[in-house]
mmCIF file of the N, C-alpha and C atoms, coordinates in Angstrom:
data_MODEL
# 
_entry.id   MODEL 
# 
loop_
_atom_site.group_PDB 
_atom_site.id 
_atom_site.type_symbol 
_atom_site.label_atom_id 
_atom_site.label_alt_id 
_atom_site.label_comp_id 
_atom_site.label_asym_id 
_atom_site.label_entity_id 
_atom_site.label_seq_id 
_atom_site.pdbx_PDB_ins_code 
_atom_site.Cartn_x 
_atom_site.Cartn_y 
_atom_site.Cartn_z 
_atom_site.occupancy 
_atom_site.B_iso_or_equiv 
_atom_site.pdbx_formal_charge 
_atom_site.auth_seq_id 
_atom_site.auth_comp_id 
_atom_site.auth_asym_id 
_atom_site.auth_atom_id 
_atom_site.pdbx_PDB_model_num 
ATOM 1   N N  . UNK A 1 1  ? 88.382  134.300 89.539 1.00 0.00 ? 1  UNK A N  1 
ATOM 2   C CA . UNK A 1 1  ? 88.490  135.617 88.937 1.00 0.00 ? 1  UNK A CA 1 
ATOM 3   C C  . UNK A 1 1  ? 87.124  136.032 88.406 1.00 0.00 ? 1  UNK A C  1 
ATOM 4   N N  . UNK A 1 2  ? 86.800  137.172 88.437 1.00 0.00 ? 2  UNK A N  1 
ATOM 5   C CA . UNK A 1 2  ? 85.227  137.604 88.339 1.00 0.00 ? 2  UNK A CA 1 
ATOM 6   C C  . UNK A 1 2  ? 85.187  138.111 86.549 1.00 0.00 ? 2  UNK A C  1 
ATOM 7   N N  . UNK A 1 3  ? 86.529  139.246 86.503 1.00 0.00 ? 3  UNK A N  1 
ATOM 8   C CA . UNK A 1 3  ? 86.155  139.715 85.197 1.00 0.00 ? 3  UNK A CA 1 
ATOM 9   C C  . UNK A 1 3  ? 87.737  139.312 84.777 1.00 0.00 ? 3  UNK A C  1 
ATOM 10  N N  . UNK A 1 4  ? 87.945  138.765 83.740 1.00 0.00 ? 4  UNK A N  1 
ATOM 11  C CA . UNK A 1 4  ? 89.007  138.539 82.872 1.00 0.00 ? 4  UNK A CA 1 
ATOM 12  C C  . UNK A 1 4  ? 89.291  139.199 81.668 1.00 0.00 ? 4  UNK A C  1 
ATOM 13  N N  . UNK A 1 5  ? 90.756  139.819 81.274 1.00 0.00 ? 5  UNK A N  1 
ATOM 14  C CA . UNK A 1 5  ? 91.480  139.751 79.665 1.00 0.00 ? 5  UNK A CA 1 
ATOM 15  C C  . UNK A 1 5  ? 91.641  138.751 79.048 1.00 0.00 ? 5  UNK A C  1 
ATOM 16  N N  . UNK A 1 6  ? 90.735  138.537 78.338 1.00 0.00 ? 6  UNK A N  1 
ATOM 17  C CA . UNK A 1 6  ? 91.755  137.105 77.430 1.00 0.00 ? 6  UNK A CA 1 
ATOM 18  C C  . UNK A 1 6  ? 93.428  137.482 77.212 1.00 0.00 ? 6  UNK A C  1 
ATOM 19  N N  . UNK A 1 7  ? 94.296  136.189 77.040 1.00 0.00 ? 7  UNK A N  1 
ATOM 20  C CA . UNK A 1 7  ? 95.712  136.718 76.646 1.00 0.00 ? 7  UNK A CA 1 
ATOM 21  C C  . UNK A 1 7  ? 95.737  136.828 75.274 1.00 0.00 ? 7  UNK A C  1 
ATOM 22  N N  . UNK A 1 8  ? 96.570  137.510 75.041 1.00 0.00 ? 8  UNK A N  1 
ATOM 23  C CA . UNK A 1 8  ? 96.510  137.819 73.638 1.00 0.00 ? 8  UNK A CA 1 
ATOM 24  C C  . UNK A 1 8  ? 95.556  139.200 72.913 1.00 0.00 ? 8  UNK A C  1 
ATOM 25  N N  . UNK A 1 9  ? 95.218  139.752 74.268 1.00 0.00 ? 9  UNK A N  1 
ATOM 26  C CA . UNK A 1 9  ? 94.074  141.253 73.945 1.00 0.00 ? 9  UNK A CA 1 
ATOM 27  C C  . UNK A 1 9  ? 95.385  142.534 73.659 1.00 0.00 ? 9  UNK A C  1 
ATOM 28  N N  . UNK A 1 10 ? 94.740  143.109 73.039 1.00 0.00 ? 10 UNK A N  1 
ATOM 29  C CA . UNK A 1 10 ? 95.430  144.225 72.774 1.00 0.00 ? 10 UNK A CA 1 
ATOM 30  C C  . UNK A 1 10 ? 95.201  145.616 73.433 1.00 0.00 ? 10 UNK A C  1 
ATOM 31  N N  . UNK A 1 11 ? 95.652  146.294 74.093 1.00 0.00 ? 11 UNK A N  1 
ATOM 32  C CA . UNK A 1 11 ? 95.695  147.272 74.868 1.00 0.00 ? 11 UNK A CA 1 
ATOM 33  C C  . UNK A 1 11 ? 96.316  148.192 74.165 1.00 0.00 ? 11 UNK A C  1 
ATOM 34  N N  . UNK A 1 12 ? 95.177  149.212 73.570 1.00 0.00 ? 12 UNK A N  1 
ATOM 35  C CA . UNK A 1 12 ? 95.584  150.475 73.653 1.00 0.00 ? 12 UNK A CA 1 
ATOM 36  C C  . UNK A 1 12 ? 95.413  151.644 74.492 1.00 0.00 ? 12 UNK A C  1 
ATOM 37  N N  . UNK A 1 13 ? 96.109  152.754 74.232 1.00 0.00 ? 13 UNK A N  1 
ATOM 38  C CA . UNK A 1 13 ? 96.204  153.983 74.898 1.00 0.00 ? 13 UNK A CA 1 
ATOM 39  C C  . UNK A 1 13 ? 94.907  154.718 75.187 1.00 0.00 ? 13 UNK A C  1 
ATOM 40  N N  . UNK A 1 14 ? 94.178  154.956 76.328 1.00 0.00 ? 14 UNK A N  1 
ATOM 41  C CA . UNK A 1 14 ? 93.092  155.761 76.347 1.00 0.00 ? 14 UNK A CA 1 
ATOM 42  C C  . UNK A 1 14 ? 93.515  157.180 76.491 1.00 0.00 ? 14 UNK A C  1 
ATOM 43  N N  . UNK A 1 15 ? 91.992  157.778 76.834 1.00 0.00 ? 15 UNK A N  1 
ATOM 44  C CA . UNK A 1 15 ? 92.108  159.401 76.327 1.00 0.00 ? 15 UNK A CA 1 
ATOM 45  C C  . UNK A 1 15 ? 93.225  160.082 77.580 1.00 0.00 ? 15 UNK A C  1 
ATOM 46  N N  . UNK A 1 16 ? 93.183  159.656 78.542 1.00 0.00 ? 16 UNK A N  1 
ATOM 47  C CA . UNK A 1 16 ? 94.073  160.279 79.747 1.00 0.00 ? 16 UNK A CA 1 
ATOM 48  C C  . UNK A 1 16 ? 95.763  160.290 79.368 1.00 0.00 ? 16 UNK A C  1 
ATOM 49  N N  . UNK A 1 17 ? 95.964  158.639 78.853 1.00 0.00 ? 17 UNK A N  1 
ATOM 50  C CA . UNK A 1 17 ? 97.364  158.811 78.608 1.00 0.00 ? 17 UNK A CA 1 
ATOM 51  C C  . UNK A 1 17 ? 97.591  159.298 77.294 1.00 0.00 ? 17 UNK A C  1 
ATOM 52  N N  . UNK A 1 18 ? 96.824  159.496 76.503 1.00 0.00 ? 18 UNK A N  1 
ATOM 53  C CA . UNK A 1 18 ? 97.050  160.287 75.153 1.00 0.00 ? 18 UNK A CA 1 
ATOM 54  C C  . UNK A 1 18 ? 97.504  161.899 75.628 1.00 0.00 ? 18 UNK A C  1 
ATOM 55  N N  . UNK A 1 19 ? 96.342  162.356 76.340 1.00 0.00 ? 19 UNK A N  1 
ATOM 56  C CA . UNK A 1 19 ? 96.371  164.140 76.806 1.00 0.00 ? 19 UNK A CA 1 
ATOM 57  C C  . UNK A 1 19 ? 97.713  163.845 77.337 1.00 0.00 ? 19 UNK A C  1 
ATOM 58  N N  . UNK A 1 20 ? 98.512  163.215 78.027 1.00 0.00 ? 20 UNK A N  1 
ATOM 59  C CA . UNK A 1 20 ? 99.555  163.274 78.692 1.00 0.00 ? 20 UNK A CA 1 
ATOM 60  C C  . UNK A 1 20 ? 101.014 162.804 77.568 1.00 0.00 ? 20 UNK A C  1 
ATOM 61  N N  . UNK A 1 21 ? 100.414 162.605 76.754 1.00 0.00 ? 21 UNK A N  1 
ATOM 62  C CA . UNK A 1 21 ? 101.485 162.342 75.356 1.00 0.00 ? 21 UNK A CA 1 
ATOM 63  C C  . UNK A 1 21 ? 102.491 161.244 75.981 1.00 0.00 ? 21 UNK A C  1 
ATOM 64  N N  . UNK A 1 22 ? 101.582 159.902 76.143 1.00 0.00 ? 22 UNK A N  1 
ATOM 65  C CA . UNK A 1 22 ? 101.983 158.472 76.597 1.00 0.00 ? 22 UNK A CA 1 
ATOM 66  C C  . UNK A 1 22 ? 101.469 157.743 75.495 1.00 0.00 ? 22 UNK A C  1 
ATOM 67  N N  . UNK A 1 23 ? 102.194 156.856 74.573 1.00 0.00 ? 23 UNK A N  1 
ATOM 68  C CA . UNK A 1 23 ? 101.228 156.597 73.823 1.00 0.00 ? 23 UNK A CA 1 
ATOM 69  C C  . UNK A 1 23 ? 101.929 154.967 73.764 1.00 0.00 ? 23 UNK A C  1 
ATOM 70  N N  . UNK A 1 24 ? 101.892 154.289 75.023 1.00 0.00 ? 24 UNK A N  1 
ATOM 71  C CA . UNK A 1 24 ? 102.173 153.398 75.040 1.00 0.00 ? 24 UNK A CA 1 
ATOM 72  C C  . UNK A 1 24 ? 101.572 152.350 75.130 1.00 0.00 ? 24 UNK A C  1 
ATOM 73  N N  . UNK A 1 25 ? 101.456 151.398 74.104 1.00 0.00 ? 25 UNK A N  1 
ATOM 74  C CA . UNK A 1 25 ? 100.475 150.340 74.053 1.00 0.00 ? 25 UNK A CA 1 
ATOM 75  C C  . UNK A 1 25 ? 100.633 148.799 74.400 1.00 0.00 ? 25 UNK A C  1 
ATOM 76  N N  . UNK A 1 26 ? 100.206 147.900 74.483 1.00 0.00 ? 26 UNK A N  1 
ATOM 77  C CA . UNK A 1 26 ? 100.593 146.619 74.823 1.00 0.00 ? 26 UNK A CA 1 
ATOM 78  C C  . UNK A 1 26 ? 99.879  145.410 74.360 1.00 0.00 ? 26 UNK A C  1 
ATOM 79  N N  . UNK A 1 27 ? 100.560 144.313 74.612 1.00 0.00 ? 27 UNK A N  1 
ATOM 80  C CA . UNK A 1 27 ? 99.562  142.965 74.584 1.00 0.00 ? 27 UNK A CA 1 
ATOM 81  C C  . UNK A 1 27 ? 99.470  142.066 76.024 1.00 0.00 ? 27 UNK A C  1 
ATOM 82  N N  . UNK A 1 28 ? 98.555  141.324 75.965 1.00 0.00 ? 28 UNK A N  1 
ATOM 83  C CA . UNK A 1 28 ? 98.449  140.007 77.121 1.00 0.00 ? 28 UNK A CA 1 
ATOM 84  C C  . UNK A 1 28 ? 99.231  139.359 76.904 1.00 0.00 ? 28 UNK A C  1 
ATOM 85  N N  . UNK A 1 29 ? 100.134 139.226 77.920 1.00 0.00 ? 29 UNK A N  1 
ATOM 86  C CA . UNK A 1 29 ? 100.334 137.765 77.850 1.00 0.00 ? 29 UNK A CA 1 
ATOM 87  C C  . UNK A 1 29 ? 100.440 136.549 78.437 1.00 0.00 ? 29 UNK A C  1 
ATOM 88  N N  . UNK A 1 30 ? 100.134 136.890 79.768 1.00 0.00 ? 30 UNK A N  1 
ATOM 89  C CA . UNK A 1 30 ? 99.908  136.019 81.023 1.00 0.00 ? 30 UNK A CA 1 
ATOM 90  C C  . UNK A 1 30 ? 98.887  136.785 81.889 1.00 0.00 ? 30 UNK A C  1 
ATOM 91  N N  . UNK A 1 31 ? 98.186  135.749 82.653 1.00 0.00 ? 31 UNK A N  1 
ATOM 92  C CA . UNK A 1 31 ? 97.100  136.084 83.854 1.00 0.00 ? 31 UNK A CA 1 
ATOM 93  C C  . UNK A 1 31 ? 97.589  135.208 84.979 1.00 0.00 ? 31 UNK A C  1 
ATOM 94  N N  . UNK A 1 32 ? 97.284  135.921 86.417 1.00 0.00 ? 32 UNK A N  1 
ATOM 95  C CA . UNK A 1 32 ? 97.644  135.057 87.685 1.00 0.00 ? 32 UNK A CA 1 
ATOM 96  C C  . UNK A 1 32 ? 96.720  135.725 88.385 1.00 0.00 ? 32 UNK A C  1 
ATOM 97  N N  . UNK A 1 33 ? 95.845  134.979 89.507 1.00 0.00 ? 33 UNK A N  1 
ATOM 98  C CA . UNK A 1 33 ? 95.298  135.668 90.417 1.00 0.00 ? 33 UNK A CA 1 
ATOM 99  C C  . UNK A 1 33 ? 96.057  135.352 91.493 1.00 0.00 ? 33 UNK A C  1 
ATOM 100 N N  . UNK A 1 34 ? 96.309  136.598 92.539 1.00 0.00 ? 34 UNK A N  1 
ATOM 101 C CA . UNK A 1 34 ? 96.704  136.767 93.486 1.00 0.00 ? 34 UNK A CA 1 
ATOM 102 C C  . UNK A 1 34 ? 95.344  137.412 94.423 1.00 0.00 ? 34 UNK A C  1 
ATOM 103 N N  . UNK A 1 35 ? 96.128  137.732 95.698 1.00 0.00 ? 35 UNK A N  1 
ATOM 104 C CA . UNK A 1 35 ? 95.155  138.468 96.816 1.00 0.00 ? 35 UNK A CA 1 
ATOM 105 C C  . UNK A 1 35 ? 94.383  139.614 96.517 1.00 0.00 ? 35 UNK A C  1 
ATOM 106 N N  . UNK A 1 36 ? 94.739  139.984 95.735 1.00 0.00 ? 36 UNK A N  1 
ATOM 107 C CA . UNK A 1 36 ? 94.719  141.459 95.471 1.00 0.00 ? 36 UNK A CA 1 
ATOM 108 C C  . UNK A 1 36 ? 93.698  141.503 93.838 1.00 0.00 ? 36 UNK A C  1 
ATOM 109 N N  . UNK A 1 37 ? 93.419  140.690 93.362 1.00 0.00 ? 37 UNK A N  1 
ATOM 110 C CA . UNK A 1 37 ? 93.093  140.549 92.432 1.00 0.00 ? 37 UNK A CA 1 
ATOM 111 C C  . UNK A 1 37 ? 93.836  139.516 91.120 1.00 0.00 ? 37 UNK A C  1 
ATOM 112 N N  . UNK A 1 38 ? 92.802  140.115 89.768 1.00 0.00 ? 38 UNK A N  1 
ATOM 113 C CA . UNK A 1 38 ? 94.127  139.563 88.486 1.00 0.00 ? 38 UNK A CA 1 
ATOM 114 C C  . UNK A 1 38 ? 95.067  140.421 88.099 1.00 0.00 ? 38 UNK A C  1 
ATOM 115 N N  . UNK A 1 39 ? 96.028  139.884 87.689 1.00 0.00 ? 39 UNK A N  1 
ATOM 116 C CA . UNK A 1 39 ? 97.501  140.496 87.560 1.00 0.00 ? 39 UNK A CA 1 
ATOM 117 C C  . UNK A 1 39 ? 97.429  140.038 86.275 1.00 0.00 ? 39 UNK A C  1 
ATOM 118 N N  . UNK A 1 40 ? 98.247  140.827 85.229 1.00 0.00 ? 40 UNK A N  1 
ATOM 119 C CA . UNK A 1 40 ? 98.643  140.300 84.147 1.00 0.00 ? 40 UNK A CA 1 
ATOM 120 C C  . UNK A 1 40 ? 99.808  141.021 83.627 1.00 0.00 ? 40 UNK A C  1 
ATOM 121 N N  . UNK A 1 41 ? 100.541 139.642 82.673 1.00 0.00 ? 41 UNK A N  1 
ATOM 122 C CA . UNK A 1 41 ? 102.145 140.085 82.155 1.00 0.00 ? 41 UNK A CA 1 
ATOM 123 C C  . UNK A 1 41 ? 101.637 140.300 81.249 1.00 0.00 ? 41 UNK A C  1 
ATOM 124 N N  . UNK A 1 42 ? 102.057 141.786 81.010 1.00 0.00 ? 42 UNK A N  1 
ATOM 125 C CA . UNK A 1 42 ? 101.833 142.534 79.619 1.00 0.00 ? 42 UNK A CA 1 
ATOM 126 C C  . UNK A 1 42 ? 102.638 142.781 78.910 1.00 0.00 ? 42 UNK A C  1 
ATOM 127 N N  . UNK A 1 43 ? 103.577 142.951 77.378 1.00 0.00 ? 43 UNK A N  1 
ATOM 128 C CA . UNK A 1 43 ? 104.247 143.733 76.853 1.00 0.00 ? 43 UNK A CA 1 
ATOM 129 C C  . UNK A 1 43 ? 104.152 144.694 76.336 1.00 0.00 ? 43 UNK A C  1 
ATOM 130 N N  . UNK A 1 44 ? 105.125 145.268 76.717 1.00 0.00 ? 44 UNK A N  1 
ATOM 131 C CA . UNK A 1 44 ? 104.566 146.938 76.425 1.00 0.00 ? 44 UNK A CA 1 
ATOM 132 C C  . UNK A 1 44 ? 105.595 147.226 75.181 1.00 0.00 ? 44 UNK A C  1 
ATOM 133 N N  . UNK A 1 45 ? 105.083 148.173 74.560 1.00 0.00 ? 45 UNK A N  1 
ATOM 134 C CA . UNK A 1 45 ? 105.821 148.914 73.492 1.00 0.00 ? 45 UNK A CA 1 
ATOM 135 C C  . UNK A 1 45 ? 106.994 149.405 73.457 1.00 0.00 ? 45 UNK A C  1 
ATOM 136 N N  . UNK A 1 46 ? 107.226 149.600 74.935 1.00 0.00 ? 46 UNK A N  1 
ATOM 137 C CA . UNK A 1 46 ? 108.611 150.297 75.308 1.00 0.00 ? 46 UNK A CA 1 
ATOM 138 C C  . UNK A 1 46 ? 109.834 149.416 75.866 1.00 0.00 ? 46 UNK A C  1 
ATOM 139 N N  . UNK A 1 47 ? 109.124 148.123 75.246 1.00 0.00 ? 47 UNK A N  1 
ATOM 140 C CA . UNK A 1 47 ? 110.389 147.152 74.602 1.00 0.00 ? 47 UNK A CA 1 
ATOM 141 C C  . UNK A 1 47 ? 110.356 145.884 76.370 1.00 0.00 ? 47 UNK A C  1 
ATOM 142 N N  . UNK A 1 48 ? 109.576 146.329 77.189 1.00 0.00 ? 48 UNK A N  1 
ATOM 143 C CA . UNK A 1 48 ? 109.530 145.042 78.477 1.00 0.00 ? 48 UNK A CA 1 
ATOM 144 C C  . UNK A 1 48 ? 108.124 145.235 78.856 1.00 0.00 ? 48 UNK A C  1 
ATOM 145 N N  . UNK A 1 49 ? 108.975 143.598 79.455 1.00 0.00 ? 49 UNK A N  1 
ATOM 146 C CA . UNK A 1 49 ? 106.853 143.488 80.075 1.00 0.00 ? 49 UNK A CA 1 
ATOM 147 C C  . UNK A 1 49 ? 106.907 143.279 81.755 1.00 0.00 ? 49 UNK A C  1 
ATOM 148 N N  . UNK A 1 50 ? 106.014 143.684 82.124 1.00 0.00 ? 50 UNK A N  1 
ATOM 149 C CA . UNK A 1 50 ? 105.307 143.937 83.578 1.00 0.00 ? 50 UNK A CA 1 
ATOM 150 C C  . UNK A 1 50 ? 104.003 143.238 84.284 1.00 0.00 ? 50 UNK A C  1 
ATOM 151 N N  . UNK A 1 51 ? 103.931 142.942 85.089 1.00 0.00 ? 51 UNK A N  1 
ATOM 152 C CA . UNK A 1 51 ? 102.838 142.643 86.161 1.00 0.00 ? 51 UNK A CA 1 
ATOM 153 C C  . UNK A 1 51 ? 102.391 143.799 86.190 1.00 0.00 ? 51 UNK A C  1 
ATOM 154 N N  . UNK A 1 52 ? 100.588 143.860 85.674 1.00 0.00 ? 52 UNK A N  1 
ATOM 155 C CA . UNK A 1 52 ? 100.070 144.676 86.153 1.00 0.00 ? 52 UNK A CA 1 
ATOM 156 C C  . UNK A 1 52 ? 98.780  144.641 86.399 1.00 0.00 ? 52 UNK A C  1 
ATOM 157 N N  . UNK A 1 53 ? 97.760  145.006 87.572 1.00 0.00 ? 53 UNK A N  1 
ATOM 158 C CA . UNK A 1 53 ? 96.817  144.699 87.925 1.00 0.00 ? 53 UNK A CA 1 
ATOM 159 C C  . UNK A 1 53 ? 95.570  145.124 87.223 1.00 0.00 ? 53 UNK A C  1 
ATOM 160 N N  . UNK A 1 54 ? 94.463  144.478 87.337 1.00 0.00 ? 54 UNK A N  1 
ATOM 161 C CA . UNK A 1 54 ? 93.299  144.589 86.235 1.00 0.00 ? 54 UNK A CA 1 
ATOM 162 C C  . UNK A 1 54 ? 92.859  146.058 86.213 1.00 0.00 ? 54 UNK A C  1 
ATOM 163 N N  . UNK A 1 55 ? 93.161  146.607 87.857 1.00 0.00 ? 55 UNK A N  1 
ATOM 164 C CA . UNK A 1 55 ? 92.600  148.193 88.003 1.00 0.00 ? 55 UNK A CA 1 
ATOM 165 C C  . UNK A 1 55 ? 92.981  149.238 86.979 1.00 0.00 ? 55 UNK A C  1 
ATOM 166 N N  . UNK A 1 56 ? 94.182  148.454 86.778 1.00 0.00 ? 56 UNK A N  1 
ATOM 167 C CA . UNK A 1 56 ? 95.546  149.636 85.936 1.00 0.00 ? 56 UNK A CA 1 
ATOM 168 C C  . UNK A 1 56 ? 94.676  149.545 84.927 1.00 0.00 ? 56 UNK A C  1 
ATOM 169 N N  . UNK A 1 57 ? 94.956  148.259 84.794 1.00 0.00 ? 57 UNK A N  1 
ATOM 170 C CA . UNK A 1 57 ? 94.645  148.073 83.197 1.00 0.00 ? 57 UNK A CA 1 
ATOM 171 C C  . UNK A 1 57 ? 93.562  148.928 82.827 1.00 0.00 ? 57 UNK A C  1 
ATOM 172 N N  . UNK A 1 58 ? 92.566  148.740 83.226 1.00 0.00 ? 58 UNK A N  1 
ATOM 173 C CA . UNK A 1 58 ? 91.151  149.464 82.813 1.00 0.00 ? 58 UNK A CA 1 
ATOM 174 C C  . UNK A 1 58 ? 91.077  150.682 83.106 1.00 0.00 ? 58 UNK A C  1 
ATOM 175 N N  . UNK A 1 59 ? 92.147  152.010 83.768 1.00 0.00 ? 59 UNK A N  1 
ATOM 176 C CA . UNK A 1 59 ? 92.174  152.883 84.027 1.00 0.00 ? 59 UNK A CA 1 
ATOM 177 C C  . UNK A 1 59 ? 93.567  153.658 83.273 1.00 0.00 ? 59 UNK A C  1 
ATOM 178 N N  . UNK A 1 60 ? 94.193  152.779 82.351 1.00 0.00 ? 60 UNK A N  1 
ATOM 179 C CA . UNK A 1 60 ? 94.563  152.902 81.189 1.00 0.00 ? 60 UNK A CA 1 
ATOM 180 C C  . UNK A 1 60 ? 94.958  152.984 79.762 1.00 0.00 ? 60 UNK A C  1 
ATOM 181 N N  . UNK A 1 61 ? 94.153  151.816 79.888 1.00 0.00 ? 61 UNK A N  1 
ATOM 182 C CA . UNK A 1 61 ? 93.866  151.411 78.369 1.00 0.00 ? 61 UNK A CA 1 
ATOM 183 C C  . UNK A 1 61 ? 92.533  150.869 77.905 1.00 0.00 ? 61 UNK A C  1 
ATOM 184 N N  . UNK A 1 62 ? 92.307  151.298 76.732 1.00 0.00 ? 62 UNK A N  1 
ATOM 185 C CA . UNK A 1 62 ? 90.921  150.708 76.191 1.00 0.00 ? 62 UNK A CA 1 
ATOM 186 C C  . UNK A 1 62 ? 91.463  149.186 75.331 1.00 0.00 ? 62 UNK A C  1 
ATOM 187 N N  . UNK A 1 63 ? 90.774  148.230 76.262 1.00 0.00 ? 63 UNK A N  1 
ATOM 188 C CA . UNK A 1 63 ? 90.879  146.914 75.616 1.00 0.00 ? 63 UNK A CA 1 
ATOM 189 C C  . UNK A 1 63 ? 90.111  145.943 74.795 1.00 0.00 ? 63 UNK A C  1 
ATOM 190 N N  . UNK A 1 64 ? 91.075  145.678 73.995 1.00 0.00 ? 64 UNK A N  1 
ATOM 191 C CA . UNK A 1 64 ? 90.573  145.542 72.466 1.00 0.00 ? 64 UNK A CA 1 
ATOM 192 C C  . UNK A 1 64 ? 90.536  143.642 72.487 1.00 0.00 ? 64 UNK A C  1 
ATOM 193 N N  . UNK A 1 65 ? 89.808  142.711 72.863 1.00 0.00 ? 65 UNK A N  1 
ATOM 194 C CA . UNK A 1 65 ? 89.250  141.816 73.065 1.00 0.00 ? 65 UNK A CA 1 
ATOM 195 C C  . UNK A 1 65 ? 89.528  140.910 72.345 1.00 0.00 ? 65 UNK A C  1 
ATOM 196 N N  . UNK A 1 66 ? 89.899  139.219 72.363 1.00 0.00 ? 66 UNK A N  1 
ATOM 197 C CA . UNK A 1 66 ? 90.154  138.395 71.310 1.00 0.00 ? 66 UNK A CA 1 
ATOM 198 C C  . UNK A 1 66 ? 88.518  137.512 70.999 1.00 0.00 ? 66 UNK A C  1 
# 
């Protein structure tokens, strides 16, 4: 893996999903690399957690680092 989240980072809402009145935030809590890149199980605020890829991540949230 080239660039990593530590688990346990905190993901908040950037300016795109704010203007869009998303104000859903999350934590790390697992990493896996697959083909496609890193994947990570996140929990989200809206009560479940998801696989989601590093692209997302950084094209939705500003991450807040352990």
């Amino acid at each position: 893996m080239s660039e990593t989240i530590p688990i346990g980072s905190l993901l908040i809402p950037n300016e795109y999903m704010v203007r869009n009145s998303n104000y859903t935030f999350g934590i790390v809590m697992g990493v896996k690399d697959d083909l496609w890149g890193p994947s990570y199980r996140v929990f989200l605020s809206i009560g479940f957690d998801k696989w989601i890829p590093y692209d997302t991540i950084i094209d939705l949230f500003v991450v807040h680092r352990l």
